[in-house]
C-alpha positions in Angstrom: 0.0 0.0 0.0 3.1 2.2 -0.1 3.1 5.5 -1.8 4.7 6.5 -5.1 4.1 10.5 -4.2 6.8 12.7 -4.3 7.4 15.4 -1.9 9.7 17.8 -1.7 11.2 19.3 1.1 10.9 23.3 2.1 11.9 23.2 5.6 12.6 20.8 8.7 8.5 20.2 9.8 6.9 21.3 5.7 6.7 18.9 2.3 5.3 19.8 -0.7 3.4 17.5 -3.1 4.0 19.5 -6.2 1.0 20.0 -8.7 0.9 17.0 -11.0 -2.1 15.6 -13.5 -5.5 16.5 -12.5 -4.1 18.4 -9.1 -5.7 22.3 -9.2 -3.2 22.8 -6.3 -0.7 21.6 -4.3 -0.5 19.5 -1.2 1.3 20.6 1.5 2.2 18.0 4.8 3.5 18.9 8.1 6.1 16.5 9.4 9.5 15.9 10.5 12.2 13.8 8.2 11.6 10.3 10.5 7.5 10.9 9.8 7.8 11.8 6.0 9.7 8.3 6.1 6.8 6.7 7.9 3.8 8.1 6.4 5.3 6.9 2.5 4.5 3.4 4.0 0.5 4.0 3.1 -1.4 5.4 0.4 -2.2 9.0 2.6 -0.3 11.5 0.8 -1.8 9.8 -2.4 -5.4 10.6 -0.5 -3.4 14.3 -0.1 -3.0 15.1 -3.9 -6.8 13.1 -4.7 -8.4 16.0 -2.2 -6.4 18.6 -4.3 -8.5 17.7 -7.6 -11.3 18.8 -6.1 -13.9 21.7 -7.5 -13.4 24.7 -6.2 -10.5 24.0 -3.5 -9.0 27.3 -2.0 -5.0 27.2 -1.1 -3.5 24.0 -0.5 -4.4 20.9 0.3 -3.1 19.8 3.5 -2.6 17.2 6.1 -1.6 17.3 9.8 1.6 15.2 11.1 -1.3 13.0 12.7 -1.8 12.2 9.1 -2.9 8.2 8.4 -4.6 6.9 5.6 -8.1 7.1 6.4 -11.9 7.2 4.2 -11.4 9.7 1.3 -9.8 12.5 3.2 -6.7 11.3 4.9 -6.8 11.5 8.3 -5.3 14.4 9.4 -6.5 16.1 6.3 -7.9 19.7 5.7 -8.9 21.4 2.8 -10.9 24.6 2.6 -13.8 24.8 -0.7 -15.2 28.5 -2.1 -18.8 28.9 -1.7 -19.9 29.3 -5.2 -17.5 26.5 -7.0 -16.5 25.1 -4.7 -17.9 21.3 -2.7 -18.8 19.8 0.1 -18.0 15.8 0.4 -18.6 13.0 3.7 -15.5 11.8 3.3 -13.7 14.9 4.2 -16.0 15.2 7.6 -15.7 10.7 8.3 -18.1 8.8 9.7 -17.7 10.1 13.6 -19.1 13.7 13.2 -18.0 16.1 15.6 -15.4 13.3 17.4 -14.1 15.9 19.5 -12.2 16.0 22.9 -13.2 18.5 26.2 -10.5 19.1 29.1 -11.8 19.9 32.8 -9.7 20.9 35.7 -9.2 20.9 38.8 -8.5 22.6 42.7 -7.0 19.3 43.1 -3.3 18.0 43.3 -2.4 14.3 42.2 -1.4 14.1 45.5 -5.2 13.8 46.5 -6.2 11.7 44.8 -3.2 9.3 44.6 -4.9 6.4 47.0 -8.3 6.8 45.4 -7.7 6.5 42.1 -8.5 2.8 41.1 -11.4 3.7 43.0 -11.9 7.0 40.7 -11.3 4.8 37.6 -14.1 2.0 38.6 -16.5 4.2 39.8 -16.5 6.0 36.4 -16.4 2.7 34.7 -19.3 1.8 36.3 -21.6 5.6 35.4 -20.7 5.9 32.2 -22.2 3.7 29.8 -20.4 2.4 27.1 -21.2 0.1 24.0 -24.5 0.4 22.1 -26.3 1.8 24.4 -27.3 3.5 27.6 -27.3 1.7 31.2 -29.5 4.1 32.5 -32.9 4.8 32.0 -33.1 8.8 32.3 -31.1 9.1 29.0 -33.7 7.3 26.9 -35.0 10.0 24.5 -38.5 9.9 23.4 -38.4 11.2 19.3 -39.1 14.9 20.1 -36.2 15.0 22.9 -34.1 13.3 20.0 -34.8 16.3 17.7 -34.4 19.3 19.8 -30.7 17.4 21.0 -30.3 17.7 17.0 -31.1 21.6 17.2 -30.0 22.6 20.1 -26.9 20.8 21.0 -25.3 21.3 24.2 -27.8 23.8 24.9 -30.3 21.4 25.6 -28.9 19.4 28.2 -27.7 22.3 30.0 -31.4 24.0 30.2 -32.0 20.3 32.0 -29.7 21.2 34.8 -26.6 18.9 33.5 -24.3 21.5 33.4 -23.8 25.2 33.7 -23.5 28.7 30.9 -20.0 28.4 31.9 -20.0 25.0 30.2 -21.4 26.3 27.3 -19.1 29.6 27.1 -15.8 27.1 26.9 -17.2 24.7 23.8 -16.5 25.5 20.5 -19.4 27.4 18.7 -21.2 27.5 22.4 -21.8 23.2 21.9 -24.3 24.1 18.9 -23.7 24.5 15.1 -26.4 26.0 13.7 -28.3 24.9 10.5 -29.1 21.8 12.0 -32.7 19.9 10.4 -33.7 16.9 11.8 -35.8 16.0 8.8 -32.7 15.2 6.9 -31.7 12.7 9.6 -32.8 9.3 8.8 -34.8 7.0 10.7 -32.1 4.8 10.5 -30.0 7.2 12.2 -32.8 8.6 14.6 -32.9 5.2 16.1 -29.1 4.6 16.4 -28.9 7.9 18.2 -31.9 7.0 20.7 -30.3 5.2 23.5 -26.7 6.8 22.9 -26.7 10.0 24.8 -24.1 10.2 27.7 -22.1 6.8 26.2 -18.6 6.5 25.1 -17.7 5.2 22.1 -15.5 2.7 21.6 -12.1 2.4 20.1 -9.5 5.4 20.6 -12.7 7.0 22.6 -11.9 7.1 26.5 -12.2 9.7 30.0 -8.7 9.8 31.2 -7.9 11.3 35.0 -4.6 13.2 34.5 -2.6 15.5 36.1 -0.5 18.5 34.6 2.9 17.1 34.5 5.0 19.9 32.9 4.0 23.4 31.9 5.8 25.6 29.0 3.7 28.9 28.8 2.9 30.0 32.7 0.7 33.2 31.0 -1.2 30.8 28.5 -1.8 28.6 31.5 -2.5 30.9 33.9 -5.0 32.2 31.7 -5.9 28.5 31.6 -6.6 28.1 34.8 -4.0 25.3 35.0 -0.6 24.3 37.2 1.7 21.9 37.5 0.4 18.9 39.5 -3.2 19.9 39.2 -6.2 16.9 38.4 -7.5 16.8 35.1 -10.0 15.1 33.1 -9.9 14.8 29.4 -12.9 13.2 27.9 -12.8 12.3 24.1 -15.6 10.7 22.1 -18.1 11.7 19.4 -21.7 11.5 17.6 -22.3 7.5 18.1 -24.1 5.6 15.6 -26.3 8.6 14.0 -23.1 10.2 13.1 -22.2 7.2 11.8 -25.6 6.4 10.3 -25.3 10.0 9.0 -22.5 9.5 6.8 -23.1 6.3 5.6 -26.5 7.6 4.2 -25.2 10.9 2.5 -22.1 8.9 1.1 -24.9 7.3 -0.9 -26.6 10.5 -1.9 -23.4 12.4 -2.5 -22.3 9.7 -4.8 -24.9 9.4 -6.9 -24.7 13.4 -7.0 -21.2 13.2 -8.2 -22.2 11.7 -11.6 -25.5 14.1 -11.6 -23.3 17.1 -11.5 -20.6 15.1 -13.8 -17.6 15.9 -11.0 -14.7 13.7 -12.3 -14.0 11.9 -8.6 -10.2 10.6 -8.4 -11.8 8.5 -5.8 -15.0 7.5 -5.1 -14.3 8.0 -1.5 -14.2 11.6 -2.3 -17.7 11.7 -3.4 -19.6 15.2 -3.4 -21.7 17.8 -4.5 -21.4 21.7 -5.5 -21.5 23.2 -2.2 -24.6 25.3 -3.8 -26.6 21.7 -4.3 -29.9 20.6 -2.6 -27.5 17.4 -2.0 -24.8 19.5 0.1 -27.3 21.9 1.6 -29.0 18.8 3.2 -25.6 17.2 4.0 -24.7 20.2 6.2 -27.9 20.2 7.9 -28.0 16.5 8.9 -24.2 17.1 9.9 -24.7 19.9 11.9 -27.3 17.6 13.8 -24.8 15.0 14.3 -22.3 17.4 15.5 -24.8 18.6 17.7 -25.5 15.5 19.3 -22.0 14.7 19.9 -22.1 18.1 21.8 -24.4 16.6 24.0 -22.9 13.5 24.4 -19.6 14.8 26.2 -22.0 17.0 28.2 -23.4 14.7 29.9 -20.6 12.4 30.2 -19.0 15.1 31.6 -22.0 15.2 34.1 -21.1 11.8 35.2 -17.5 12.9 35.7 -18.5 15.3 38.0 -21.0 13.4 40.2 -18.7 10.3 40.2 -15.7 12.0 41.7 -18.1 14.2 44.0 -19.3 10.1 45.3 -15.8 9.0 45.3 -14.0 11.2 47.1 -16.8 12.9 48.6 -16.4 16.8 48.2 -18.5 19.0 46.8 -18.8 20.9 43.6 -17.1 23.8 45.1 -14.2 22.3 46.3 -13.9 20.4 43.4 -14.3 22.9 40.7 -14.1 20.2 37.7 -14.8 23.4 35.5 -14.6 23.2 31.5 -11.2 24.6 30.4 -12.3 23.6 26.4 -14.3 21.6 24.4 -13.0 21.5 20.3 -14.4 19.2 17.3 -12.7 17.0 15.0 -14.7 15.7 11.8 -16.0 18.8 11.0 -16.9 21.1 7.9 -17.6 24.5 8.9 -18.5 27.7 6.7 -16.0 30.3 8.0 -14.4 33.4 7.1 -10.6 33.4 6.0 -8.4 35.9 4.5 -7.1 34.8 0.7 -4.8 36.9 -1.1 -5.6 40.1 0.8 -9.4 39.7 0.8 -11.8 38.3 3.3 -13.7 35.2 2.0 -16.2 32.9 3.2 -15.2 28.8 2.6 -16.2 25.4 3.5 -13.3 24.0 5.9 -12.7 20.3 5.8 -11.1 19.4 8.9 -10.9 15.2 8.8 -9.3 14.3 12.3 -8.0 18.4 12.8 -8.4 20.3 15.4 -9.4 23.8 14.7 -7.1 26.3 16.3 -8.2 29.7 16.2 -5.5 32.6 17.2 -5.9 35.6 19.9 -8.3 38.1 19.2 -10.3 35.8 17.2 -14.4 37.0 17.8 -15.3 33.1 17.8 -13.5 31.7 21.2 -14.5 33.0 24.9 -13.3 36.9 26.1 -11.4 34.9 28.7 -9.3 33.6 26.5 -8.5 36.2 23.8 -5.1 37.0 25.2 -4.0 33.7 24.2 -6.2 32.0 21.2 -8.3 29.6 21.4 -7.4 26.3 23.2 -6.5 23.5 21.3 -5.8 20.0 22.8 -4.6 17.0 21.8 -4.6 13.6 23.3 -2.2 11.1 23.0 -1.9 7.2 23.5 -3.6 5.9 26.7 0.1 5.1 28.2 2.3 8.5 28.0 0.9 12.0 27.4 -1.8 14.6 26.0 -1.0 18.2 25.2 -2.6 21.6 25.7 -2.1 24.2 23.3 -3.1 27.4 21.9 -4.0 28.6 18.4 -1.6 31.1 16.4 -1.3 33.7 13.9 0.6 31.3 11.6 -2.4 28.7 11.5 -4.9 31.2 10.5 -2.4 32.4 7.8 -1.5 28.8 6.5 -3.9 26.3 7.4 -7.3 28.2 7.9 -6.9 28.0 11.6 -5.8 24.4 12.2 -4.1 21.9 13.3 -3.2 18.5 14.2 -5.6 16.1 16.6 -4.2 13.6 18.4 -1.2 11.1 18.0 -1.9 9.6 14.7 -2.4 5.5 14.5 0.7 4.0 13.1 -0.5 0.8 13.5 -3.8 -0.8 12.2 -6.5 -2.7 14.6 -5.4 -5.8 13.1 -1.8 -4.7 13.2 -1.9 -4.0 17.4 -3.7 -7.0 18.1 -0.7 -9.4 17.0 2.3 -6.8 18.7 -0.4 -7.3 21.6 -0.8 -11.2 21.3 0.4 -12.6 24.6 1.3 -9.8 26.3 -0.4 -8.3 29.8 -1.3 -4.8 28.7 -2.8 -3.9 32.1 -0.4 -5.3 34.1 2.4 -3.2 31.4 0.6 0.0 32.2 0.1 -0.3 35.9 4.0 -0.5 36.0 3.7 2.9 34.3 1.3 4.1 37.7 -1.6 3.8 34.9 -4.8 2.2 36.0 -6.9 1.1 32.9 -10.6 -0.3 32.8 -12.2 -1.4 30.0 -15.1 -3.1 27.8 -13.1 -5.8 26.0 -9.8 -6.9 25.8 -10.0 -6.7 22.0 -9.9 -2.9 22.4 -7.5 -2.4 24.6 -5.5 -4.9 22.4 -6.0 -2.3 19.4 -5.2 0.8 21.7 -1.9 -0.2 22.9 0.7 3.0 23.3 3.1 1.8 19.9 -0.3 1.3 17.8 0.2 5.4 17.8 2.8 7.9 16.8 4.5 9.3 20.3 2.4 12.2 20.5 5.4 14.6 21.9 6.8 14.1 18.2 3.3 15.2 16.9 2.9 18.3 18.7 6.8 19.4 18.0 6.5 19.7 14.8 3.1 21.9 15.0 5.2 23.5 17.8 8.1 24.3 15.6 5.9 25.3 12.8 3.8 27.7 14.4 0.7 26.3 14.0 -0.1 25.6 17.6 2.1 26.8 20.1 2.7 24.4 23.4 0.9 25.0 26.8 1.3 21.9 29.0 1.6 18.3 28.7 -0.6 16.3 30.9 0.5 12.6 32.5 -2.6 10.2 32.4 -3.0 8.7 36.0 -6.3 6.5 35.0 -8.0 5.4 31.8 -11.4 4.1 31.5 -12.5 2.8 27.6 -15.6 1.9 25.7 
């Protein structure tokens, strides 16, 4: 599955696919000299020039140094689309709408929590539901409940007392992208959705109790509200089976679109529609649902959070302050405004498994926070570190305000399952003071630390390229996984 693209190199952490055949522009990856060599070993930078034959793309098309070879898009891809040319396509969202990731702090020290955390770990285990569907009864949605979670997002659970304006005030686009109809959300999908809310996905999904183990910008995380030593939470997972449902359905639609509106596809993973289509206005609508949904989901995980480690270790909400530093999406297209060659211009972001990563002063992340840009975290494997950042200048001005997402898989599922055969994963990561709960031992199997790039690598080379600039890196002190 290795790659014949070539890419040329402009500086230590940039590499340019140069304009070839049906390419309208060129790719551009961001990697170190060791990754370049890795990444070459699948077909993603192919996937990297296919998105730049695209109608209508604006600038480059890009990828992420979390870039694997993923559906269409490469994950790790982004790719921004004008509004009257340009087009809209599922496979530069993926199937997990609005997978996204949310960090909560703490007033308390590892220190407190040192004796109690197995406890912690079990506890949460136990209140947050996992797999298909939801253990308790309280999160069964009747159909109209479903629909105004599809509207409202975040919003709505909030109004229901699980959570606070605060909350709301730390989540990219307040927890709610607007546009949303449920009417373009199947029945399918409606039904996969129904008993979902508050559940964690499975796979790379997971609520990890961390602490902040080193700190590299005291005004950032000041601003943050975070220091060295302090409890964290980070809680990462996405829009369930109706996201999933979602895409699968508009894959169909948008493929049969790409012959209606006679779009010469180099894939037809990359199917689409002219962003001005009945097609892609419907898309955006039943993807802003998903998104939405997803919104609530980490709400009210986050709920759980809370109230478990209020049971636990029985303090209350006060002297716990397990307050929302940030929630930001992956999976996402999102009609923004960007600067191109000197003008302002409104485009369709694809960000497939990118973080957005907005810079200070920016009018669309909290007043609290517009000293330093928006926050931008990314998590890494479940047995060495995540990262806090912040947005920059340079990402608005290269990459339409993002960056990378996580650690990358360098691994497949099938891959980490035989470097896993035989071993004792739990026991390997309780030697690393890492207590681990989880649904199968398939997954945990799959999610083993070398299935994943070393995420310190990842976030040096956006580091060193300006597109996200380092905060903290946080030490993962318990792990629970769908």
């Amino acid at each position: 599955m290795a790659t014949d693209i070539k890419v040329e190199k402009l500086d230590d952490f940039r590499w340019l696919i140069p304009k070839t055949g049906k390419m309208r522009t060129e790719g551009l990856v961001y990697a170190d000299e060791a990754m370049v060599t890795e990444i070459t070993k699948d077909a993603s930078l192919e996937q990297v020039a296919n998105v730049a034959c695209l109608p209508g793309i604006v600038g480059r098309s890009m990828a992420m140094p979390d870039i694997h070879w993923g559906y269409g898009f490469p994950i790790g891809g982004v790719a921004a689309f004008g509004m009257e040319d340009g087009i809209i396509s599922p496979g530069g969202v993926g199937y997990d709408i609005n997978c996204g990731v949310r960090l909560l702090r703490s007033d308390l020290d590892a220190a407190d929590i040192k004796g109690d955390i197995r406890a912690l770990v079990n506890a949460l285990f136990a209140n947050i539901p996992s797999g298909v569907g939801s253990r308790r009864k309280d999160l069964k949605l009747s159909a109209k409940q479903l629909d105004d979670v599809l509207l409202k997002g975040a919003r709505w659970v909030v109004s229901r007392g699980y959570g606070t304006s605060e909350d709301l005030r730390h989540m990219e686009g307040e927890g709610c992208i607007s546009g949303g109809n449920p009417e373009y959300v199947s029945e399918r999908a409606h039904k996969r959705g129904k008993d979902q809310m508050g559940t964690l996905g499975s796979g790379n999904h997971f609520v990890e109790v961390g602490c902040v183990a080193e700190i590299y910008d005291e005004a950032a995380a000041t601003a943050l509200s975070l220091y060295k030593g302090q409890v964290t939470v980070l809680v990462h997972t996405g829009s369930r089976g109706l996201g999933h449902q979602v895409c699968d359905d508009y894959i169909k639609l948008l493929l049969s679109a790409s012959g209606k509106y006679k779009i010469d596809l180099p894939d037809k993973q990359l199917c689409c529609a002219p962003i001005t289509s009945k097609e892609s206005r419907q898309y955006l609508a039943a993807m802003a649902c998903a998104a939405n949904f997803a919104f609530c989901n980490r709400q009210m995980i986050t709920h759980w959070v809370r109230e478990t480690f209020q049971q636990v270790l029985k303090i209350g909400p006060k002297d716990l302050s397990l307050d929302l530093v940030y929630d930001v999406c992956h999976n996402m297209a999102k009609i923004e405004t960007h600067e191109v060659d000197g003008r302002e211009q409104k485009l369709c972001v694809h960000r497939k498994g990118a973080t957005r990563a907005f810079p200070p002063h920016s009018k669309l992340i909290p007043e609290d926070y517009q000293e330093i840009g928006q926050p931008v975290l990314i998590p890494g494997d479940m047995g060495r570190y995540s990262y806090v950042l912040v947005g920059t200048e340079t990402a608005m001005k290269e990459t339409f305000g993002s960056t990378c997402h996580g650690a990358g898989r360098r691994l497949s599922r099938h891959q980490a399952k035989k470097v896993a055969k035989g071993r004792a994963i739990i026991r390997e990561l309780e030697d690393r003071g890492i207590c681990v709960r989880t649904a199968g031992k398939g997954t945990l199997m799959e999610e083993i630390p070398e299935a994943y790039k070393d995420v310190t690598d990842v976030v040096n080379v956006v580091h060193n390229a300006g597109i996200g600039k380092k905060v903290a890196r946080l030490k993962p002190m318990g792990v629970i996984k769908g």
